[in-house]
N, C-alpha and C positions, 0 to 999 in steps of 0.2 A: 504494500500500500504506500502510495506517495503522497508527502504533506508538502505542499506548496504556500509557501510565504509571499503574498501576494502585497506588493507596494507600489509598483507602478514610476511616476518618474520620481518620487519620495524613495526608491529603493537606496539605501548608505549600508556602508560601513561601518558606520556610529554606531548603528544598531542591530546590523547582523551578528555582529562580533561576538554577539549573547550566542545566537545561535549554531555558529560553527562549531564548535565541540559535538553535536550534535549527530553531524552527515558520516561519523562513525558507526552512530546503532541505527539511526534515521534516515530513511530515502527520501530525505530532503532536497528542494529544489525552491529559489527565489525568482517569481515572476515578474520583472521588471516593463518600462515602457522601451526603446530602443534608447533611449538617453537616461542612464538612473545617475542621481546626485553625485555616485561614488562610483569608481570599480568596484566590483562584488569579487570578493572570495569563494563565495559559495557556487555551484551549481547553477547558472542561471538560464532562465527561458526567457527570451525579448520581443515582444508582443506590440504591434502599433497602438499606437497611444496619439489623441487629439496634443496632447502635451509635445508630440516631435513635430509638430507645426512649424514655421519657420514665423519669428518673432513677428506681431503686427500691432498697429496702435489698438489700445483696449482689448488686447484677447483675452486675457485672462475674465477682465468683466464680460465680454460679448460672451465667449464661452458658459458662463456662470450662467449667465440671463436662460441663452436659450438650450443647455443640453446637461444641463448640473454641474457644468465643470470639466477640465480637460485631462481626468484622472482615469476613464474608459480605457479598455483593453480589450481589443480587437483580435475573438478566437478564443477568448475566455471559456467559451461555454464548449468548444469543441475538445479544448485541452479536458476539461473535467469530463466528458466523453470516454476520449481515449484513456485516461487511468483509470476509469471504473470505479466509481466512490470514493476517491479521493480525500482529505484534507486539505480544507482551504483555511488560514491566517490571516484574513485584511488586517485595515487601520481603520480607525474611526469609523463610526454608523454613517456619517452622511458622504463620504466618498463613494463615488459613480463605481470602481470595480468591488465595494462592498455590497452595493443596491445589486450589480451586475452576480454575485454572489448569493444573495440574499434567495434572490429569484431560482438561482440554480437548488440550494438546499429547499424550496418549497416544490420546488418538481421533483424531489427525491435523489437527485443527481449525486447530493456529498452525503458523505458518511457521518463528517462533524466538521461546525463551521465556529471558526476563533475571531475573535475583532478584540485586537488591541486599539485601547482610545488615551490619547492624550490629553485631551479637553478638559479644562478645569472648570471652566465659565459654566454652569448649568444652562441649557435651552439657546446655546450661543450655536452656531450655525444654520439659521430658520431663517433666515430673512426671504427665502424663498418657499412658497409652498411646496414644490416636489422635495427639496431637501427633509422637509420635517417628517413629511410621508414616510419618504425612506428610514428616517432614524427611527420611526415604530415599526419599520417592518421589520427591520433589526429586532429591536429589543424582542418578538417576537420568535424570530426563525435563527437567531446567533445562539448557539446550542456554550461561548461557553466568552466572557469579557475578561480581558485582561487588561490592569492600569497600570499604569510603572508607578503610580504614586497612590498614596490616599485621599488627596486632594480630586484626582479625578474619580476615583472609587463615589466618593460622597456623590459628585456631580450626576455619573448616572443615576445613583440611587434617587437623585432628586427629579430626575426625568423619569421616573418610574419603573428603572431597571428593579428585576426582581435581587435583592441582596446575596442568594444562593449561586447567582451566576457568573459573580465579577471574583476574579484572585488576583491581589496587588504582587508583584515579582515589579522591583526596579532592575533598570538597566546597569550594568558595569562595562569597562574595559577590563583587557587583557592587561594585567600589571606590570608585566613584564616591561612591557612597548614605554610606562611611564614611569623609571625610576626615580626613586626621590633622591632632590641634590641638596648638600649642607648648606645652609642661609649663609650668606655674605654679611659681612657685620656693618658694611654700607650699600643701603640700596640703590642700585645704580639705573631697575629699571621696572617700570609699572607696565603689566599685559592685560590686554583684553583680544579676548577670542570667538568670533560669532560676525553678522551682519551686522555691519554698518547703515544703518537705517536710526531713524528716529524712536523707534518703540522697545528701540534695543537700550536707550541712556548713553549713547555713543557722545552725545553733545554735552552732557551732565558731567562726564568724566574729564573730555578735555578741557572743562569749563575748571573742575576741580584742577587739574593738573596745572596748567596756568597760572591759578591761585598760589600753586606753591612757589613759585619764582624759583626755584632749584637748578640755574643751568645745565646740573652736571647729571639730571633724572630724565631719562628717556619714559617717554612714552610709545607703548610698539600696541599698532590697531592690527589683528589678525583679522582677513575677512577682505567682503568686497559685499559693494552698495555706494547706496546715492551720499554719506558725508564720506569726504574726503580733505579734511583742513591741511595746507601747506604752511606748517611750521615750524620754525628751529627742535630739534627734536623729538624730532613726532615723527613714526617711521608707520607705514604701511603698508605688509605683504600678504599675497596671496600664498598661500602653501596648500600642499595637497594635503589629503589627510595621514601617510605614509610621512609627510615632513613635520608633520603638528608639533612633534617630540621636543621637537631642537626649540621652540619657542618657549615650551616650560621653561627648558632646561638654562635658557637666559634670563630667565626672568626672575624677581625677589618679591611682588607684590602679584594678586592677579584680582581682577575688577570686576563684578559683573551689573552694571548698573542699569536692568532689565525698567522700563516704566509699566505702569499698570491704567488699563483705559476699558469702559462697557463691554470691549470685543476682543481685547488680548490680554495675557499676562506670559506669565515664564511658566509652561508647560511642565519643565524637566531642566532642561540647562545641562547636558551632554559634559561641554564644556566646565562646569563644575566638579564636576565628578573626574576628566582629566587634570585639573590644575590641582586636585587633594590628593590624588595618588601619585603625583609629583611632587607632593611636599610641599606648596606652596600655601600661607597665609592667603586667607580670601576674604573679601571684600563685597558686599554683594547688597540689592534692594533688596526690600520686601515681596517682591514680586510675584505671584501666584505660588507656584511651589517649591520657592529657591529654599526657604525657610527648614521644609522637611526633607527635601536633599542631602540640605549640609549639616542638618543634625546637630547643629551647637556647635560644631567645628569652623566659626567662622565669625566675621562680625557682620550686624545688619546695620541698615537702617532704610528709612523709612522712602521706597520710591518716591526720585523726582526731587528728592530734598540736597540740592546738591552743597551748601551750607554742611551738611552733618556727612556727609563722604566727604571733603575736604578735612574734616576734624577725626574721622578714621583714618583717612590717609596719612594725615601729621603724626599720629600718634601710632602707628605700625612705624612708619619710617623712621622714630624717635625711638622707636622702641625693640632693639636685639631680640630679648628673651622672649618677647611679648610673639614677634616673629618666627622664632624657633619652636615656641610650644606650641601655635596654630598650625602650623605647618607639619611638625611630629605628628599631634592630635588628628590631623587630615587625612596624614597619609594612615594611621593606624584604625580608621574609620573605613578608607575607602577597601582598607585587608579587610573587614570583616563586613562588610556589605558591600562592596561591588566589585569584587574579582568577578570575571565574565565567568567564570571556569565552573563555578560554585552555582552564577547564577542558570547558568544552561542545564544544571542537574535540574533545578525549580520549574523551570521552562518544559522539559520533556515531559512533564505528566501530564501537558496540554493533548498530546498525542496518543494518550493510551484508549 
């Protein structure tokens, strides 16, 4: 029997990572669009997808309006054909190949159908009627929900998911890939890792940074989006996810200053979870569910307050021990909750 992890152009490496351990006892395979975020490690099947369109003004809105979205997978229904009741894994209830799913397991097609959901917002992706449609015929015909966190746990539950159906398993890396390195006893450089966009606090930081007048403190933006500020140390790269490592591994601070607004917050934070098993002090908003991530291994405050990240800042960069013991604490956190290794045993019983 083959279980097919179904993501479409959202298919990464961030997140298969969990499940490679796996394709040893499991005839696992991940369905992607012909363009997935990442290379895949895994086994993969590439399926046209509305998503390998070639860029145009408003697609992503045109798309949204008239057809749910550009996350369809073209042959879905023939591949569950040919395996013969198969295992299907989506993401989220309102994505077009989990509706595409949905349909297949009420025509008896799969044998057991999974939908991992990120979503913290309760009732947040409706703006369209056929969306909402979809997310009840989910909650319906999804024989089994998985969260990476509790925060989304809640959120079905608040959409009416039945409570017997949802198991929270958060995501990890491979430890290995992220060694932790000993603190430098002057910080020479503050990281952040993610899109550069506004909803990320990308603005709040260099605004913080700034503040510090520090000539000799680098500020390094991992990522790519629409801010891009040209200034004396302030460095901007792209890196693949195979190069991520080397950015920890320069870095003495790491930032996550996620904002929070009616239609997004901080899901998971990937990135969180790399900068603690590299040892790094974190820095981070309040943001959806940056909070239960880092588990006390980190300082908060309160999204959007860029005043009081300016005053964690000072006071980490002031502060050696204060440094060392977050960052020991981080990494001895991410050993006991997110080695991939551990979590892929949790993961397989999705498939029995």
């Amino acid at each position: 029997m083959t279980t097919y992890i179904i993501r479409a152009s959202h298919a990464n490496e961030f997140e298969l990572q969990n499940y490679t351990p796996l394709k040893e006892t499991i005839d696992l395979k991940v369905v992607s669009s012909l363009s997935p975020l990442t290379p895949i490690s895994l086994p993969t099947i590439r399926l046209r997808s509305p998503s390998d369109l070639p860029s145009f003004p408003f697609k992503k809105q045109l798309l949204n309006r008239l057809i749910g979205g550009d996350q369809w997978l073209l042959g879905l229904d023939e591949l569950a054909s040919i395996a013969d009741q198969p295992i299907f894994h989506t993401a989220e209830t309102y994505t077009p190949y989990t509706h595409q799913a949905v349909v297949l397991k009420r025509e008896g097609k799969l044998k057991k159908l999974i939908c991992t959901c990120w979503e913290t917002i309760p009732h947040n992706n409706e703006k369209f009627r056929r969306l909402k449609s979809w997310k009840k015929q989910a909650y319906e015909y999804v024989d089994l929900f998985h969260t990476p966190t509790k925060l989304a746990q809640k959120a079905l539950i608040e959409e009416g998911v039945d409570p017997s159906k949802i198991v929270v398993v958060p995501y990890g890396v491979k430890l290995d890939r992220f060694p932790p390195h000993r603190p430098r006893h002057q910080v020479k450089n503050i990281l952040f890792v993610g899109r550069l966009v506004e909803e990320k606090g990308v603005g709040d930081l260099v605004k913080a940074w700034q503040a510090l007048a520090l000539p000799e403190l680098t500020l390094t933006l991992v990522g790519q989006g629409n801010i891009h500020p040209n200034l004396p140390n302030l460095k901007i790269r792209t890196l693949s996810y195979s190069e991520i490592t080397s950015a920890y591994q320069s870095a003495d601070i790491f930032v996550l200053p996620s904002h929070t607004s009616p239609t997004w917050e901080e899901q998971y934070g990937m990135v969180l979870v790399e900068a603690m098993a590299s040892g790094l002090p974190v820095i981070a908003s309040d943001s959806g569910a940056i909070k239960e991530v880092l588990g006390g291994n980190g300082l908060l405050y309160r999204s959007a307050d860029t005043d009081e990240l300016l005053r964690l800042l000072t006071r980490l960069i002031n502060d050696h021990a204060l440094r060392a013991k977050l960052g020991s604490s981080a990494r001895a956190y991410a050993e006991s909750q997110y080695d991939s290794t551990k979590i892929a045993k949790r993961l397989s019983s999705f498939y029995l």
